[in-house]
C-alpha positions as CSV (number, residue, x, y, z in Angstrom):
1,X,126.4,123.6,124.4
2,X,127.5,121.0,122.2
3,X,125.9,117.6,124.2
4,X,122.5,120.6,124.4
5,X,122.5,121.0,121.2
6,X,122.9,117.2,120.2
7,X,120.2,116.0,122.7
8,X,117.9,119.2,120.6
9,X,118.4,117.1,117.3
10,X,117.5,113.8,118.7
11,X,114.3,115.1,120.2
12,X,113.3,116.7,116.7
13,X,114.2,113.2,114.9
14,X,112.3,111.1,117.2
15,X,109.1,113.5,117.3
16,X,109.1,113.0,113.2
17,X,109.1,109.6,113.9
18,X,106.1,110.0,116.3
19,X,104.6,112.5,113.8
20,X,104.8,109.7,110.8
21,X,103.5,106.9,112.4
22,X,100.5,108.8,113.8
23,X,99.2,108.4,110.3
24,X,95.9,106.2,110.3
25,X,94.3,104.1,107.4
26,X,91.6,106.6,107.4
27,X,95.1,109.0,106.0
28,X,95.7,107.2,103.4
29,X,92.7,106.0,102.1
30,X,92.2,110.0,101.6
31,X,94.7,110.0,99.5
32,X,93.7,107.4,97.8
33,X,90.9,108.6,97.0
34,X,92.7,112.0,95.5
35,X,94.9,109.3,93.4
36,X,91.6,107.6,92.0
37,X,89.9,111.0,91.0
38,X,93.0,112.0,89.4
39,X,93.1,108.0,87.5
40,X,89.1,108.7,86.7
41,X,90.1,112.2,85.0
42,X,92.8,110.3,82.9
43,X,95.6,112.3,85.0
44,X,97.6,109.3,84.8
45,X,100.4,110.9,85.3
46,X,100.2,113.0,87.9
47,X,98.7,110.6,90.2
48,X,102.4,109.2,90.3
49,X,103.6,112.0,93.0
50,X,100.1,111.0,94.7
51,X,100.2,107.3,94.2
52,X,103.3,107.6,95.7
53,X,102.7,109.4,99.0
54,X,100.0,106.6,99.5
55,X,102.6,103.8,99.5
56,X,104.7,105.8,101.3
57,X,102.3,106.5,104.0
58,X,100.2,102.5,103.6
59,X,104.1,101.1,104.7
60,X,104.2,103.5,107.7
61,X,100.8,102.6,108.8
62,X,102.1,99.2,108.4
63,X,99.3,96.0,108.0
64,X,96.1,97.5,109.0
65,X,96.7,99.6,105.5
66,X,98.3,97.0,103.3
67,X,95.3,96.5,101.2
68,X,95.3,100.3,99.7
69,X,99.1,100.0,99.7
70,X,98.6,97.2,97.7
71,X,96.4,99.0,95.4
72,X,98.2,101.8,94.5
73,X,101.3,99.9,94.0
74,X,99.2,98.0,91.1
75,X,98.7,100.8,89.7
76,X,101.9,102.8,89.5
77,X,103.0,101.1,86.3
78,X,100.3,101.7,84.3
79,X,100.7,105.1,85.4
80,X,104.4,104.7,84.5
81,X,103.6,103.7,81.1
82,X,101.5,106.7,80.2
83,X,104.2,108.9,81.2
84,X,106.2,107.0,79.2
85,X,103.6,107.4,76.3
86,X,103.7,111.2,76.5
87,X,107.2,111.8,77.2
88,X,107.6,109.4,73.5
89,X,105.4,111.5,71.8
90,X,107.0,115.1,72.8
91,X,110.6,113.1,71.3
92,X,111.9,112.7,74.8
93,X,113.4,109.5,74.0
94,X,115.9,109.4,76.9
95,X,112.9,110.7,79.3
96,X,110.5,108.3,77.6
97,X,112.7,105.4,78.2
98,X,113.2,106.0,81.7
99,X,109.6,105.9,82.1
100,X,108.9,103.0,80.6
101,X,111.8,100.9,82.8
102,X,110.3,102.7,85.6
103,X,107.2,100.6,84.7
104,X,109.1,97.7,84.3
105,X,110.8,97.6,87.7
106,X,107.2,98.6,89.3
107,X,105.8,95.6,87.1
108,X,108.7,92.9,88.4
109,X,107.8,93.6,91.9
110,X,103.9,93.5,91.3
111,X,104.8,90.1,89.7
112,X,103.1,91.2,86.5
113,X,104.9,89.4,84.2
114,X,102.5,90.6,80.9
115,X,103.1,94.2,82.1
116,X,107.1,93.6,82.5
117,X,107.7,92.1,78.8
118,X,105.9,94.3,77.3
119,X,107.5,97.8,79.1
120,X,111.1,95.5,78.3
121,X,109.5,95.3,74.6
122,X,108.7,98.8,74.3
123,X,112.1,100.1,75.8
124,X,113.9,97.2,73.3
125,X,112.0,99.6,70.4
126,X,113.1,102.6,71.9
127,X,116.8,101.5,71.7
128,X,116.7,100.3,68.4
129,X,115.3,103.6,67.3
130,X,118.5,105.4,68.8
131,X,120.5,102.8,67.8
132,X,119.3,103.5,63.8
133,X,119.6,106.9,64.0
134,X,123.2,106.8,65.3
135,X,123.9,104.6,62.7
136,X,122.7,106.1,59.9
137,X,124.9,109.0,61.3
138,X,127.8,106.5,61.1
139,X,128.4,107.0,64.6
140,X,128.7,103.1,64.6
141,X,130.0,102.9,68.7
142,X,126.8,105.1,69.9
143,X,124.9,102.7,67.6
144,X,126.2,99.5,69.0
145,X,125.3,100.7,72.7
146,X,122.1,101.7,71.8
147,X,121.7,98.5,70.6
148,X,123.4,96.3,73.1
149,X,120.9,97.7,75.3
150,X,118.1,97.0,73.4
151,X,119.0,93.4,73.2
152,X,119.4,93.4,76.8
153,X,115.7,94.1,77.0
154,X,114.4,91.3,74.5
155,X,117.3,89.0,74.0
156,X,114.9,87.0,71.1
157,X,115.0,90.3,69.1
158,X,116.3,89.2,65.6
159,X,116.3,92.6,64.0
160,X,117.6,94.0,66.9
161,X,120.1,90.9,67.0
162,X,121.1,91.9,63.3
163,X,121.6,95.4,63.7
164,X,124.4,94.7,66.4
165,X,125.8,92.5,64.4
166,X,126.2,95.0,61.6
167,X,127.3,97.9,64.0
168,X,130.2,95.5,64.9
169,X,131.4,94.8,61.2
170,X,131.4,98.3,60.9
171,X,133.8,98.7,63.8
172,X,136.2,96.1,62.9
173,X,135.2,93.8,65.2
174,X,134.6,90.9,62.9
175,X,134.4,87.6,65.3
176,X,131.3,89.1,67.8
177,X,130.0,90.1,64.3
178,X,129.9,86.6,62.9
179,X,128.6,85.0,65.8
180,X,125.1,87.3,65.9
181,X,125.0,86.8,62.0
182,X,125.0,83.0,62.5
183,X,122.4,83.5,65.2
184,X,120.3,85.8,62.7
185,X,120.7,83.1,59.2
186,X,119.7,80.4,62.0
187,X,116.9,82.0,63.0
188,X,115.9,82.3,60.0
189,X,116.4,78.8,58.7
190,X,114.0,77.8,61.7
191,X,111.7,80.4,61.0
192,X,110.0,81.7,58.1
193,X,108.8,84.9,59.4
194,X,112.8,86.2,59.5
195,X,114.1,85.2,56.5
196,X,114.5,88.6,55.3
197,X,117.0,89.6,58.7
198,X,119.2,85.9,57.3
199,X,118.9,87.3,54.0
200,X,120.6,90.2,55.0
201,X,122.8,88.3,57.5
202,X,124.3,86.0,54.9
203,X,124.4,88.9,52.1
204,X,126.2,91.2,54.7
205,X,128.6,88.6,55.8
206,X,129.5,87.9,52.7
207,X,130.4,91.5,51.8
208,X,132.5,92.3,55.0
209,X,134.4,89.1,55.3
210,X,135.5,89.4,51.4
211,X,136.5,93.0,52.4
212,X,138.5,92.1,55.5
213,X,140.2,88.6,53.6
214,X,140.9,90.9,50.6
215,X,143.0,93.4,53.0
216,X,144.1,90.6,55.2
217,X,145.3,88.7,51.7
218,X,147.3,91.9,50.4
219,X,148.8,92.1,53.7
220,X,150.5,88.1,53.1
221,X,148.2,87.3,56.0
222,X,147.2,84.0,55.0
223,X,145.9,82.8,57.9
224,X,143.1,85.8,58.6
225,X,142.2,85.2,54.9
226,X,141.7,81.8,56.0
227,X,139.5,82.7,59.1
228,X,137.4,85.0,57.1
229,X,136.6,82.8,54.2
230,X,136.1,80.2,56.7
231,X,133.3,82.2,57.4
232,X,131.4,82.7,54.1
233,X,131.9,78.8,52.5
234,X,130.0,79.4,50.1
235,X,131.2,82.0,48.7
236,X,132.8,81.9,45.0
237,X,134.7,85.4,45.2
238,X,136.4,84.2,49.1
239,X,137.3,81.2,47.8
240,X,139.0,81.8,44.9
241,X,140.9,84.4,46.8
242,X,141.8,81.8,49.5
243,X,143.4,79.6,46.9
244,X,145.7,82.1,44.7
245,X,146.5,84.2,48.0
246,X,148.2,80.5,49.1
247,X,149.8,80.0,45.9
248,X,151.3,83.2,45.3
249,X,152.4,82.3,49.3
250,X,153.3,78.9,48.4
251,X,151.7,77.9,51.0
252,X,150.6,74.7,48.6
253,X,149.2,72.6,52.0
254,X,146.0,75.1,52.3
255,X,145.6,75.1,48.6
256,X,145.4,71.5,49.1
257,X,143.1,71.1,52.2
258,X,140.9,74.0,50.4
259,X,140.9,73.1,47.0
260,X,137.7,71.2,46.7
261,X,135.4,73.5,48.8
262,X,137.1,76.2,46.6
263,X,135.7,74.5,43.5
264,X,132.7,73.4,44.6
265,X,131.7,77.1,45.3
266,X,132.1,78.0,41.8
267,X,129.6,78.2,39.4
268,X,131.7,80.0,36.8
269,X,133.7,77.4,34.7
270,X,136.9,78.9,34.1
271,X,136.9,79.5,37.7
272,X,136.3,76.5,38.0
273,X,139.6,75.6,35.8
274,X,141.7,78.1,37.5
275,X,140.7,76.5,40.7
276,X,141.4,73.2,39.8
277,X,145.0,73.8,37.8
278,X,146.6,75.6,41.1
279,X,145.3,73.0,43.1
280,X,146.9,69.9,40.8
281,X,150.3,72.2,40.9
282,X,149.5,72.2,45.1
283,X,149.5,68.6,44.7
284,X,152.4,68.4,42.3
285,X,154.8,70.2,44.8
286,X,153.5,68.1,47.7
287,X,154.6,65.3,46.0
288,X,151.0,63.4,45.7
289,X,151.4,63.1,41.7
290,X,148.4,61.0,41.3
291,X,146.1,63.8,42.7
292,X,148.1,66.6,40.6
293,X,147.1,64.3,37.3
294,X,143.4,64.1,38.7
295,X,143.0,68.0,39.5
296,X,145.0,68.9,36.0
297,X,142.4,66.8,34.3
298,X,139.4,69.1,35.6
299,X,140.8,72.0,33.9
300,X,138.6,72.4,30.6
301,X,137.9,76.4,30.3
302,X,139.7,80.0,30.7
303,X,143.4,80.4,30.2
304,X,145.4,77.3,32.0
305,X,143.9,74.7,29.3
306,X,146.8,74.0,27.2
307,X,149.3,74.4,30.8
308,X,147.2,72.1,32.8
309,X,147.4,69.4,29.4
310,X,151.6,70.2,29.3
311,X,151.5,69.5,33.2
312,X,150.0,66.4,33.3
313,X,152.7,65.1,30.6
314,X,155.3,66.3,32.1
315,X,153.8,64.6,35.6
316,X,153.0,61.0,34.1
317,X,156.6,61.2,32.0
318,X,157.9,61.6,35.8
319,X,156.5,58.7,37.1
């Protein structure tokens, strides 16, 4: 009963294979025609499930139907696309963006390159857009994917590029962070139209690395304060910290090596002094007396005046 019933099946599968490949042209150019009348209507989407029967049935008729094959398969992303459209507009994001990369795949294979960007564009949009809302949630790890995958879609996004980089500052994860906010302030010093995203960049790095060298400095951590300030050059608040975290460390060789970025950042002149006095003691108890005198003789404001003078006395009486 068993070999019976075995040689049963096999004559049902191959009489569906007889049964699909007695389709004619004259089959699916029927169908074709319901597809078009549905397309004519604007019943873009459901001449997908239509559409789709024609391939279906074009490949089984095999060359003499490759022509209306070919058609329909032009025109399944377009139809994609308005799906996508409806399903955006009823707040069916996920749906919506399904839809859309449905398009996108259909577009790749037609070789439709306009059609492929911009469904990759649209779907880079629609990420973002999930990405935002997440984040204004402070749900900063649902942000970041969303994000990640928008990037994936349009790798040149520089808001979208920005955005990631912000979602991982908020996480902690400070070194992927400065590498997109680099991108972002570069992009912007080659390009006009995104100065506002390196604006943001540079004002954002300079608020999370302060942060993070802050904690890293009250921790003794002097070399992550380093890393971080390392980060922001520029900036006055990082590297003053920088230079008193390594003198309350002793650690006299950064003060040293840091000193004159550290004073050139200022803009404030008694920060400028209190720059300028530790780094002539840095010098002084790395034994380089000459530079101690130099740095001593730029302090000429805030509260180390009259020390700095005493120093340098006390340093040139030495010699």
């Amino acid at each position: 009963m068993k070999q019976l019933k075995l040689w049963g099946m096999t004559f049902a599968a191959v009489a569906m294979v007889l049964g699909a490949s007695a389709q004619t042209k004259e089959d699916v150019a029927l169908k074709m025609k319901e597809a078009g009348e549905l397309i004519n209507n604007k019943q873009l989407v459901e001449a997908i499930p239509v559409l789709e029967e024609v391939v279906k049935l074009g490949q089984a008729v095999g060359a003499d139907a490759v022509d209306i094959t070919s058609q329909a398969q032009k025109l399944l992303p377009t139809c994609y696309q308005q799906k996508g459209a409806n399903l955006y507009k009823a707040q069916k994001i996920d749906e919506a963006i399904a839809a859309f990369s449905k398009a996108e795949d259909m577009a790749d294979l037609q070789g439709d390159v306009m059609m492929s960007r911009k469904m990759g564009r649209t779907i880079s949009q629609l990420y973002m857009m999930q990405g935002i809302n997440s984040f204004n949630s402070k749900d900063y790890t649902k942000a970041l994917e969303s994000f990640q995958l928008g990037i994936k879609q349009d790798p040149e996004n520089i808001q979208l590029a920005y955005f990631t980089a912000k979602s991982y500052a908020e996480l902690n994860q400070l070194d992927q962070a400065i590498e997109l906010y680099k991108q972002v302030i570069a992009a912007g010093t080659e390009n006009s139209k995104y100065a506002k995203q390196a604006a943001d960049a540079k004002a954002d790095m300079d608020n999370y690395m302060l942060v993070a060298a802050s904690t890293a400095a009250q921790a003794g951590d002097i070399e992550k304060v380093k890393t971080y300030v390392e980060a922001i050059p520029e900036n006055a608040d990082a590297n003053l910290l920088l230079i008193q975290t390594a003198n309350n460390l002793k650690k006299y060789d950064i003060v040293v090596a840091s000193g004159a970025t550290a004073y050139a950042a200022q803009t404030d002149d008694a920060r400028k002094s209190d720059i300028a006095y530790l780094t002539g003691v840095a010098f002084q108890n790395t034994g380089n007396s000459a530079k101690a005198i130099e740095w001593l003789g730029k302090v000429t404001a805030g509260d180390n005046v009259a020390a700095a003078k005493q120093l340098k006395t006390d340093i040139a009486a030495q010699q």
